[in-house]
VEXDREN-2710 file (C-alpha; in Angstrom, 1 decimal):
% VEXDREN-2710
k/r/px/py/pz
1/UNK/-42.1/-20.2/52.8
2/UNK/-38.8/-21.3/52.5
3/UNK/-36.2/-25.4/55.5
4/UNK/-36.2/-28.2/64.0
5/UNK/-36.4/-25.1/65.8
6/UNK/-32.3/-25.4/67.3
7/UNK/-30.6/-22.3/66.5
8/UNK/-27.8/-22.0/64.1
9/UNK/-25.6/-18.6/63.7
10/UNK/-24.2/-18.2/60.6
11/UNK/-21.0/-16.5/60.6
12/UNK/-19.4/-14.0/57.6
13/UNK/-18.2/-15.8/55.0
14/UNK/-14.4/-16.4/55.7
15/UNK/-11.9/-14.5/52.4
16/UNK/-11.8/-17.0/50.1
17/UNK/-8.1/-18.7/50.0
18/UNK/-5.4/-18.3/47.1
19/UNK/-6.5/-20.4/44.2
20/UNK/-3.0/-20.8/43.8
21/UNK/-2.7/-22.1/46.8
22/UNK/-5.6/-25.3/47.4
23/UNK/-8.3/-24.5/45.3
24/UNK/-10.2/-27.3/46.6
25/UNK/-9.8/-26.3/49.7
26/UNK/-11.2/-23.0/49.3
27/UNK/-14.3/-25.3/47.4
28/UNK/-15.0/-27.2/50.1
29/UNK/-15.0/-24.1/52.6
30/UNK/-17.4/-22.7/50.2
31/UNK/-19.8/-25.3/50.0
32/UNK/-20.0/-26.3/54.0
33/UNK/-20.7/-22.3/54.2
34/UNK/-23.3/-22.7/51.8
35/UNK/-25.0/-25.9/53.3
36/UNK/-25.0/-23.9/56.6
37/UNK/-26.7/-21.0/55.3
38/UNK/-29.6/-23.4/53.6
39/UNK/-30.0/-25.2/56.5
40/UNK/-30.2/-21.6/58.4
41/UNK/-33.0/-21.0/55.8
42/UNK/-34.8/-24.6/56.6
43/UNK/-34.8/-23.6/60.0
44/UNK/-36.5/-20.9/60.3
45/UNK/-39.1/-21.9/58.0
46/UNK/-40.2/-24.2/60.7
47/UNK/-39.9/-21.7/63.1
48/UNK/-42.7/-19.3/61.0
49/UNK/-44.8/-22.4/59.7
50/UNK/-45.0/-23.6/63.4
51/UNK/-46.1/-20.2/64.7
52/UNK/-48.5/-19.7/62.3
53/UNK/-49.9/-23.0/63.0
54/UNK/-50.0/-21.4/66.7
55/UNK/-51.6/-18.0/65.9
56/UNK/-54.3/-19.5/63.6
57/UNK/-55.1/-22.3/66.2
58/UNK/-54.9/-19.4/69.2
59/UNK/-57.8/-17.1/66.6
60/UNK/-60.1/-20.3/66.0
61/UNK/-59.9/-20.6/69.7
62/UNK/-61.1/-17.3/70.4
63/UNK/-63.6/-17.3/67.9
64/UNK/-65.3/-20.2/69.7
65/UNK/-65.4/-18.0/72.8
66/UNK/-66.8/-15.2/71.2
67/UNK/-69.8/-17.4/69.9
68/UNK/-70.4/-19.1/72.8
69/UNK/-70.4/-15.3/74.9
70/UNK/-73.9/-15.0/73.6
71/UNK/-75.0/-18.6/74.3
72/UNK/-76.3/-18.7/77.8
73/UNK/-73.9/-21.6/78.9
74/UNK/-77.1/-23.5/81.1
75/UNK/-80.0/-24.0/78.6
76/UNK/-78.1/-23.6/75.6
77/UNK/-80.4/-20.1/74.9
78/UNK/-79.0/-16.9/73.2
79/UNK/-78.0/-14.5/75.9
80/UNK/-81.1/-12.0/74.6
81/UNK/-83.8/-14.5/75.2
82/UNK/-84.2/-17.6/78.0
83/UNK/-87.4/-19.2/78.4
84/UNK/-89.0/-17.2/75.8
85/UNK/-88.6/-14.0/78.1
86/UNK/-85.7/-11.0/78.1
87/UNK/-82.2/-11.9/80.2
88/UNK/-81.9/-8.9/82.3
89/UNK/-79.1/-6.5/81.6
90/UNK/-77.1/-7.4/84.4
91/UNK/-76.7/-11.3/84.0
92/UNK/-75.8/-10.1/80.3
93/UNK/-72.9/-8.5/81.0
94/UNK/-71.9/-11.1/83.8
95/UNK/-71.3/-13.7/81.1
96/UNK/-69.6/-11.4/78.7
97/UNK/-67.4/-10.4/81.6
98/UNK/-66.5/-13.7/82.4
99/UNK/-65.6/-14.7/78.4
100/UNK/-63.8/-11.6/78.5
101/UNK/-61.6/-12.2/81.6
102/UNK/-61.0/-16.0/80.2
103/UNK/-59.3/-14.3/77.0
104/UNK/-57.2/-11.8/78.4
105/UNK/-54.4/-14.6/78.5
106/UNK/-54.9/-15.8/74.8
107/UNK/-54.6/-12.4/73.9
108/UNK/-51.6/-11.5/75.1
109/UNK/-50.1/-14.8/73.7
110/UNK/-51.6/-14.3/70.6
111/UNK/-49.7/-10.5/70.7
112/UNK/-46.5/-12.2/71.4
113/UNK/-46.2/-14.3/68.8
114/UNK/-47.4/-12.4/66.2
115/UNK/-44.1/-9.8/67.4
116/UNK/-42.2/-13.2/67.3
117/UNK/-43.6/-14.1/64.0
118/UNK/-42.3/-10.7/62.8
119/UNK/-39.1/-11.0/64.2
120/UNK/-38.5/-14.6/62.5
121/UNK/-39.7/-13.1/58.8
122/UNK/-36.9/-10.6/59.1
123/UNK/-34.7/-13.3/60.0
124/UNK/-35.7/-15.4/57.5
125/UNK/-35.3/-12.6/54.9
126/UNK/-31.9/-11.9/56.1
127/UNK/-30.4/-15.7/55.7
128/UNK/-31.9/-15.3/52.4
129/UNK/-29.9/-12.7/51.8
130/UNK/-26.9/-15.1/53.0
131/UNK/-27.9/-17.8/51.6
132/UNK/-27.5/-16.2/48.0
133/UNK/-24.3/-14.7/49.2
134/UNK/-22.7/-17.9/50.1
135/UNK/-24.1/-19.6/46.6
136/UNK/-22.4/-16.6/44.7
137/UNK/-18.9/-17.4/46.7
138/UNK/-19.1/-20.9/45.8
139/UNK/-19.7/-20.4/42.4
140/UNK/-16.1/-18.3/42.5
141/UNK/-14.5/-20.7/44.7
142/UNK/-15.7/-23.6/42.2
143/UNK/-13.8/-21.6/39.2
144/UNK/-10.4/-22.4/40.6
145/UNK/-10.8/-26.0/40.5
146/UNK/-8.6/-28.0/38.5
147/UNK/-10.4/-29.4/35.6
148/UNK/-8.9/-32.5/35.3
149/UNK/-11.9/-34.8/34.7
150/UNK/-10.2/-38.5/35.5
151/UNK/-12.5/-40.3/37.0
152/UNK/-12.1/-41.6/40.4
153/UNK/-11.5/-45.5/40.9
154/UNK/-14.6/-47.5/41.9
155/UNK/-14.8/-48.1/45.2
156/UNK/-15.4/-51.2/46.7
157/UNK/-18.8/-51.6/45.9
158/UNK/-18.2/-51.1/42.4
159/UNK/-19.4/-47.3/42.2
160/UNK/-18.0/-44.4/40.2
161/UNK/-18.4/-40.8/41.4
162/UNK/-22.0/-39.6/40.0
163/UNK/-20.1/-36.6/38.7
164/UNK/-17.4/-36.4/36.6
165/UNK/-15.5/-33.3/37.1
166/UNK/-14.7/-31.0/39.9
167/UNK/-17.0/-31.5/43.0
168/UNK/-17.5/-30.5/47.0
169/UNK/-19.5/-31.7/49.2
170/UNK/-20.3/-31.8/53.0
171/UNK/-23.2/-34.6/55.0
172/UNK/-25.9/-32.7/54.7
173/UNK/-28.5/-36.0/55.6
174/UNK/-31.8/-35.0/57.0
175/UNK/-30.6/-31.4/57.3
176/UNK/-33.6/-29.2/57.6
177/UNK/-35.4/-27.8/54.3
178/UNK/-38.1/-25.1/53.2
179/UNK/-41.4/-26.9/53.5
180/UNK/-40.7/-29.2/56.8
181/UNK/-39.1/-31.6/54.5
182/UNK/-35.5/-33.5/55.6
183/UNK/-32.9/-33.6/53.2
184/UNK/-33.0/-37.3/51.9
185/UNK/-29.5/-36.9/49.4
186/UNK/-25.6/-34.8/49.2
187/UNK/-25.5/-32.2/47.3
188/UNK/-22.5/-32.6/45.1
189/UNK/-21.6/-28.8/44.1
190/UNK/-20.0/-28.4/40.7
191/UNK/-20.0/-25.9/38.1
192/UNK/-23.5/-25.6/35.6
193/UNK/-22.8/-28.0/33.0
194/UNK/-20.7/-30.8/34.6
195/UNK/-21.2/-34.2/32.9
196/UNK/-23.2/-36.6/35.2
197/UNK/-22.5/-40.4/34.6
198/UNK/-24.0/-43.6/35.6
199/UNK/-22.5/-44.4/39.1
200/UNK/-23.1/-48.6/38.0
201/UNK/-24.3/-50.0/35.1
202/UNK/-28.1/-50.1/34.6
203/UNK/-31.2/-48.7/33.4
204/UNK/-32.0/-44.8/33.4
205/UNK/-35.4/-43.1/33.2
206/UNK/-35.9/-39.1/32.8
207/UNK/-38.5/-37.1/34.9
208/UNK/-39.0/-33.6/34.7
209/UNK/-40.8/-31.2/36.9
210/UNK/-41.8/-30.5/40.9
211/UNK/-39.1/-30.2/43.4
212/UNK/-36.8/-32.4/41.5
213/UNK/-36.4/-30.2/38.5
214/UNK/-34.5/-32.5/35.8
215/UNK/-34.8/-36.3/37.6
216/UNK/-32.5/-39.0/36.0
217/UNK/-33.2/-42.1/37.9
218/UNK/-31.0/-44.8/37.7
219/UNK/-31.8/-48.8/38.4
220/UNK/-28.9/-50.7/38.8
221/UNK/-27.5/-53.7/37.8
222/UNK/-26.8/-54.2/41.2
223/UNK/-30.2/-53.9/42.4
224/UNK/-29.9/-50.4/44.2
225/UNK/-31.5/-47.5/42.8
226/UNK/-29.6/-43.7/42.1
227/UNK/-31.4/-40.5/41.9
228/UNK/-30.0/-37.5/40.2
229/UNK/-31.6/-34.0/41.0
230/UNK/-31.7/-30.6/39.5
231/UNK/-30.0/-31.6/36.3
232/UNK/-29.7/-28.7/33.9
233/UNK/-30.3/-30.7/31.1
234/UNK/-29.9/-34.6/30.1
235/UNK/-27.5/-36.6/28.0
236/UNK/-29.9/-39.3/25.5
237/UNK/-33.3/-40.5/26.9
238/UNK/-34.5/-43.5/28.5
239/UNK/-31.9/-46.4/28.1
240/UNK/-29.7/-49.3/29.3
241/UNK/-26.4/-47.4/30.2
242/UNK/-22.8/-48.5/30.9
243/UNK/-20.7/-47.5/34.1
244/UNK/-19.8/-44.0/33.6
245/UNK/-21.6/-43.2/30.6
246/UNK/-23.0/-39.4/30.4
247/UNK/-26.7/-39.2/31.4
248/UNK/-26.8/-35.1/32.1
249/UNK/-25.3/-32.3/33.0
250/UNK/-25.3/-30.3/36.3
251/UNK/-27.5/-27.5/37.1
252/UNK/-30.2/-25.8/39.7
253/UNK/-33.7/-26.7/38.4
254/UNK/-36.6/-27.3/40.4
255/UNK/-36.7/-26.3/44.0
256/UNK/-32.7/-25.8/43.5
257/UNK/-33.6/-22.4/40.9
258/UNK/-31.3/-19.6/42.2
259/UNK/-29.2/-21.9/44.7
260/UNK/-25.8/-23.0/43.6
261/UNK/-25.5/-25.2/41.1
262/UNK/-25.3/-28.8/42.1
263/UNK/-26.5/-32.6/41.7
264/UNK/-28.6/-33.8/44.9
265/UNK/-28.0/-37.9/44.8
266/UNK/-29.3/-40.4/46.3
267/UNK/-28.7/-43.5/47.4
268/UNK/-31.7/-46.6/47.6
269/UNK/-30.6/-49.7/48.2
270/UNK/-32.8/-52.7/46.8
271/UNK/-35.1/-50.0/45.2
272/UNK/-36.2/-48.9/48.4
273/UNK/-36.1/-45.8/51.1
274/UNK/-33.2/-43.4/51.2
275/UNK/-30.4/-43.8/53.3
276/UNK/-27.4/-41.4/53.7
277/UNK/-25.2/-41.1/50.7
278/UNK/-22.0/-39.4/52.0
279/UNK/-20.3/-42.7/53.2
280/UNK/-21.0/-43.8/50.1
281/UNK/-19.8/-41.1/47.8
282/UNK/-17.1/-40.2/50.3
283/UNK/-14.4/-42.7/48.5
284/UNK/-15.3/-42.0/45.5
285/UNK/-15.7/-38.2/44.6
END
């Protein structure tokens, strides 16, 4: 079920800092912990998928062989009958023998990874665990952030921050994710409810449902497209918007539901493929 078969230990979640202290800080420790824990979970799902893949291929395999046991291998004639008359006992056994002996190894394997299977589905159940443990810090960390909501200057491309209020956020591009998938956006954590504005001017379209949860997609003026994920709810409808204007409001829908609350965004210049959104975001957020 749920995200490159590298190994990645995820440590206890350091105490969270003073809030008196550097709130964001604390924030941004939070979400890097979090991201870490997800892409534990991402991991591991291609671990299982991948051995499952192995196991059912390793069964079909075997199934073969236990068909073709009572084939006689020369004329193609079941192992009771050959030329119309009886195989004897002896030659029989001969070729079950030798179909046995060829699966002893795939048998073995096959017990071996279903053990290792085992072994990954409690491992995957326990960064579960974490994972939910690391979205319930950040959602404490985030309530120390300041709520001053100036936005930040546009950067030199002309871009706003996509959200407009307190934010962390880590490069989490083409980090694995549950399914096989590679993360294609950066998840810019901020509390449920966080207004999400138009990044340039341009024209915005709604989509609900899938993976996505709440889409707002976003075609600029400038000719580069904007994705917004995992909005908890939107601001209008479809529309012609101005630089900074509210189009929705953070949240966890779609594949995001019981994560921490956040807006994936994405970054596709000329309309096209994704490419990685943290240098763009970095300045600005």
């Amino acid at each position: 079920m749920l995200a490159a078969l590298a190994s990645l230990t995820i440590t206890s979640a350091p105490a969270p800092a003073d809030p008196g202290s550097n709130p964001q800080k604390a924030a941004d420790e939070a979400a890097s912990s979090y991201e870490d824990a997800q892409v534990r979970v991402g991991e591991l799902d291609a671990q299982i998928r991948q051995l499952e893949q192995q196991i059912a291929a390793l069964k079909a395999a075997a199934q073969r062989r236990a068909v073709s046991a009572y084939k006689d291998t020369g004329s193609g004639a079941d192992l009771f009958t050959a030329n119309d008359e009886p195989i004897d006992a002896a030659r029989r056994a001969k070729l079950l023998d030798e179909a046995n002996a060829s699966d002893n190894d795939a048998v073995t394997r096959l017990a071996r990874m279903q053990e290792e299977l085992a072994a990954r589905r409690a491992d995957q159940q326990a960064a579960l665990d974490k994972f939910r443990e690391q979205a319930a810090r950040l959602a404490g960390a985030q309530k120390g952030l300041p709520r001053d909501n100036t936005p930040a200057p546009a950067s030199a491309g002309g871009l706003i921050c996509p959200v407009h209020g307190p934010v962390s956020f880590v490069d989490s591009w083409h980090a694995p994710r549950p399914g096989g998938r590679l993360h294609e956006g950066v998840d810019l954590m901020a509390p449920r409810g966080t207004p999400n504005v138009a990044t340039v001017s341009g024209s915005v379209t709604m989509k609900s449902g899938g993976t996505s949860g709440n889409g707002a997609y976003l075609r600029g003026d400038n000719g580069d497209s904007y994705y917004y994920f995992h909005l908890d709810s939107y601001e209008g409808g479809a529309r012609h918007v101005d630089q900074g204007e509210v189009i929705g409001y953070t949240g966890n829908t779609g594949d995001a539901s019981g994560g921490a609350t956040h807006t994936h965004f994405e970054v596709h210049p000329g309309g096209g493929g994704a490419v990685n959104p943290y240098p763009v975001v970095r300045p600005i957020c």
